[in-house]
N, CA, C and O of each residue as an XYZ file, in Angstrom:
264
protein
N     124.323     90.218     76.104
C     124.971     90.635     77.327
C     124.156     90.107     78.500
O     122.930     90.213     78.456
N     124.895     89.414     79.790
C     123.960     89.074     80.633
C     123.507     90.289     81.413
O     124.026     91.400     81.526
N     122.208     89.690     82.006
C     121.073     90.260     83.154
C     122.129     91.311     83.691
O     122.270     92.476     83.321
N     123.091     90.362     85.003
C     124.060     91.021     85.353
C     124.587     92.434     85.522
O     124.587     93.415     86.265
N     125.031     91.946     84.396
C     125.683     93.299     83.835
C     125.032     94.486     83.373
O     125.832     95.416     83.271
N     123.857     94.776     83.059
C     122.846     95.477     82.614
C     122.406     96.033     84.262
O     122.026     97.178     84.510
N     122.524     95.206     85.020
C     122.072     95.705     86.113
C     123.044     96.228     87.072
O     122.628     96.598     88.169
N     124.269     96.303     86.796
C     125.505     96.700     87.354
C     125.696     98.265     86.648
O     126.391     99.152     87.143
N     124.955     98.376     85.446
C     125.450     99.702     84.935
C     124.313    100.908     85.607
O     124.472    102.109     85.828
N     123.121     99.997     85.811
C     122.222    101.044     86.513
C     122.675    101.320     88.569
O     122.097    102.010     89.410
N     123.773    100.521     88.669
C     123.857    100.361     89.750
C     124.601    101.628     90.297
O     124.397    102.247     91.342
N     125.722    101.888     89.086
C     126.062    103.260     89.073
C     125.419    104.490     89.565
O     125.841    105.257     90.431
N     124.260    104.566     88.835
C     123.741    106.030     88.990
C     122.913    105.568     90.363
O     122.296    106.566     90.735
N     122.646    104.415     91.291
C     122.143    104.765     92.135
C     123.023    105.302     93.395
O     124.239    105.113     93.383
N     122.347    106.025     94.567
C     123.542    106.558     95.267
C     122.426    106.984     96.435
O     121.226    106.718     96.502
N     123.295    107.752     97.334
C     124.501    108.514     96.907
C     126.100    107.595     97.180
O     126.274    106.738     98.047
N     126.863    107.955     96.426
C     128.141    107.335     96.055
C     129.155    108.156     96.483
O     129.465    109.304     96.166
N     129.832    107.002     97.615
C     131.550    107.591     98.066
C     132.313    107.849     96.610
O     131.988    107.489     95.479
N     132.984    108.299     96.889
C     134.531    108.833     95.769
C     135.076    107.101     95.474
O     135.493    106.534     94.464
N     134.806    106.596     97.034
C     135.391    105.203     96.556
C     134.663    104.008     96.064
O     134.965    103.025     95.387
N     133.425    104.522     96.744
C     132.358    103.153     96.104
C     132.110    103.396     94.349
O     131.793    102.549     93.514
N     132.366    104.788     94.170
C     131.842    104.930     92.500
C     133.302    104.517     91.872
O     133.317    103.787     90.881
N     134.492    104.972     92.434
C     135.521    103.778     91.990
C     135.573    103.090     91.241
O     135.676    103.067     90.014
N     135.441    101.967     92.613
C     135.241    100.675     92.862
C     134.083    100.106     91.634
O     134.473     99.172     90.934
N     132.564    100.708     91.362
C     132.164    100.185     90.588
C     132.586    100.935     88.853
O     132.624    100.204     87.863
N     132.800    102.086     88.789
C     133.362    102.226     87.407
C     134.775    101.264     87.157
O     134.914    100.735     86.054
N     135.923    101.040     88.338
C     136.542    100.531     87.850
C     136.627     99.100     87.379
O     137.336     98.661     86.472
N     135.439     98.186     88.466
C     135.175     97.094     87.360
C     134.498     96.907     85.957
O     134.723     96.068     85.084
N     133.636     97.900     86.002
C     133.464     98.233     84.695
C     134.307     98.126     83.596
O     133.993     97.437     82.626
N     135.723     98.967     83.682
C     135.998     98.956     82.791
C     137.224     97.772     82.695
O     137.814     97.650     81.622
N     137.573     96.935     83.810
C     138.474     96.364     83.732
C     137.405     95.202     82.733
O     137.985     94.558     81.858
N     135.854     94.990     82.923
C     135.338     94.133     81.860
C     134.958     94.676     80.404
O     134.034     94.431     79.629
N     135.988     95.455     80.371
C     135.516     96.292     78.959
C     136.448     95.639     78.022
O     137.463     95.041     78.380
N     135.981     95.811     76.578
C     137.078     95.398     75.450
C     137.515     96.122     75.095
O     138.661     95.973     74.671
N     136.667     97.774     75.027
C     137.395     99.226     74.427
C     137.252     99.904     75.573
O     136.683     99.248     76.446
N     137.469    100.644     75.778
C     137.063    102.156     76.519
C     137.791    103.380     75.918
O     138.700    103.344     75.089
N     137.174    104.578     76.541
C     137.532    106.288     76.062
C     136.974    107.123     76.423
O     135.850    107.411     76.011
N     137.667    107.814     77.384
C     137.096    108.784     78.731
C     137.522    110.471     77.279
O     138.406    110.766     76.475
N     136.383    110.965     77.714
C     136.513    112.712     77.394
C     136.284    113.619     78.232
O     135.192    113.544     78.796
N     137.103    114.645     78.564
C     136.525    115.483     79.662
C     136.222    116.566     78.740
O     136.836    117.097     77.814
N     134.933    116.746     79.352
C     133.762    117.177     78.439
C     133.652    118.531     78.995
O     133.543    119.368     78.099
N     133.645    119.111     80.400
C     133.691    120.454     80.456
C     134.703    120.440     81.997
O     135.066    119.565     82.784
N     134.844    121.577     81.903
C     135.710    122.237     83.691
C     135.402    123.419     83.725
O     135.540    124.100     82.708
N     134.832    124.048     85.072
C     134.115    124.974     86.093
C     135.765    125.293     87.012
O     135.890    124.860     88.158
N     136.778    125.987     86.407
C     137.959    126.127     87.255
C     137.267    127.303     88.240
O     138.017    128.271     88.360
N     136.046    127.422     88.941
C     135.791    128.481     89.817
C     134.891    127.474     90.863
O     134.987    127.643     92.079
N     134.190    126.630     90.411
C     134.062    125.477     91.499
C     134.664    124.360     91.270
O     134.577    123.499     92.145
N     135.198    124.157     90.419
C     136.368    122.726     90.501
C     135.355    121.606     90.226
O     135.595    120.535     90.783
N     134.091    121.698     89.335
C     133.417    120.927     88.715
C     133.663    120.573     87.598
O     133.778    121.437     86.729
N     133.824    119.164     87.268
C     134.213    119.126     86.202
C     133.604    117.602     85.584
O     133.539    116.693     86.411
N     133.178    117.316     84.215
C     132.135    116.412     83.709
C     133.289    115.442     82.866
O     134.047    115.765     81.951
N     133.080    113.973     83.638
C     134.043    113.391     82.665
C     132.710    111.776     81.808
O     132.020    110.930     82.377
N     132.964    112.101     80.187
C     132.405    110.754     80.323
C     132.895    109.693     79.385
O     133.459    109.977     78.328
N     132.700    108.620     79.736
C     133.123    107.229     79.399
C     132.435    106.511     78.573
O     131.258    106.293     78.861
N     132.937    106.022     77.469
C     132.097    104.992     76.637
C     133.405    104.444     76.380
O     134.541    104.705     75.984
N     132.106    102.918     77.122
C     133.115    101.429     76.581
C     131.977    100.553     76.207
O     130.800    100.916     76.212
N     132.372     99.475     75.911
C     131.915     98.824     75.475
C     132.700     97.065     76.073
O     133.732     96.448     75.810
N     131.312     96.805     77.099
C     131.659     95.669     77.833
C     131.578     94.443     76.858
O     130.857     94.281     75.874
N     132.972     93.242     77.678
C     132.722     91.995     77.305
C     131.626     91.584     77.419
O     130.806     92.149     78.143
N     131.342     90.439     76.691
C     129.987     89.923     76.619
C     129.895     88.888     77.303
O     128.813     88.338     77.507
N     131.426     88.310     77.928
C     131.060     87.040     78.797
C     131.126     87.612     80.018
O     131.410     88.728     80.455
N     130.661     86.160     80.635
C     130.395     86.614     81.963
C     131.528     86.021     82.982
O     131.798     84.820     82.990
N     132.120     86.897     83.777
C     133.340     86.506     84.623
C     133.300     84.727     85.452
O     132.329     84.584     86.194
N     133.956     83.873     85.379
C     134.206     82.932     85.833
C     133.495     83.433     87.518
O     133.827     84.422     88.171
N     132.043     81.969     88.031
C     132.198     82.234     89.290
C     130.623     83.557     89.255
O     130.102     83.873     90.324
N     130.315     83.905     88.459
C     129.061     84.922     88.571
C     127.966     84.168     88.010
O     126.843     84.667     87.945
């Protein structure tokens, strides 16, 4: 897997992150994925917290142009 991309997944947890910037980077994420599969893992219906998580498993090439 390239550099890249390894460094795009830690890019995630840095922040703090708009609603849209974390988006924006989960959703390229997974548009370079070959699988993906979201679980929602718990919900707090008294603060409206709720834990969702994702395992995919990215292409290994690297996008035309990077």
């Amino acid at each position: 897997m390239p550099q890249s991309r390894l460094q795009e997944m830690h890019a995630v947890e840095s922040g703090p992150n708009s609603p849209g910037s974390l988006r924006s980077k989960l959703g390229e994420m997974i548009l370079r994925s070959t699988v993906c599969r979201a679980k929602v893992e718990a919900i707090n219906p008294d603060t409206g917290e709720y834990r969702v998580v994702l395992q995919v498993t990215l292409d290994r090439e690297e996008p035309p142009g990077k």
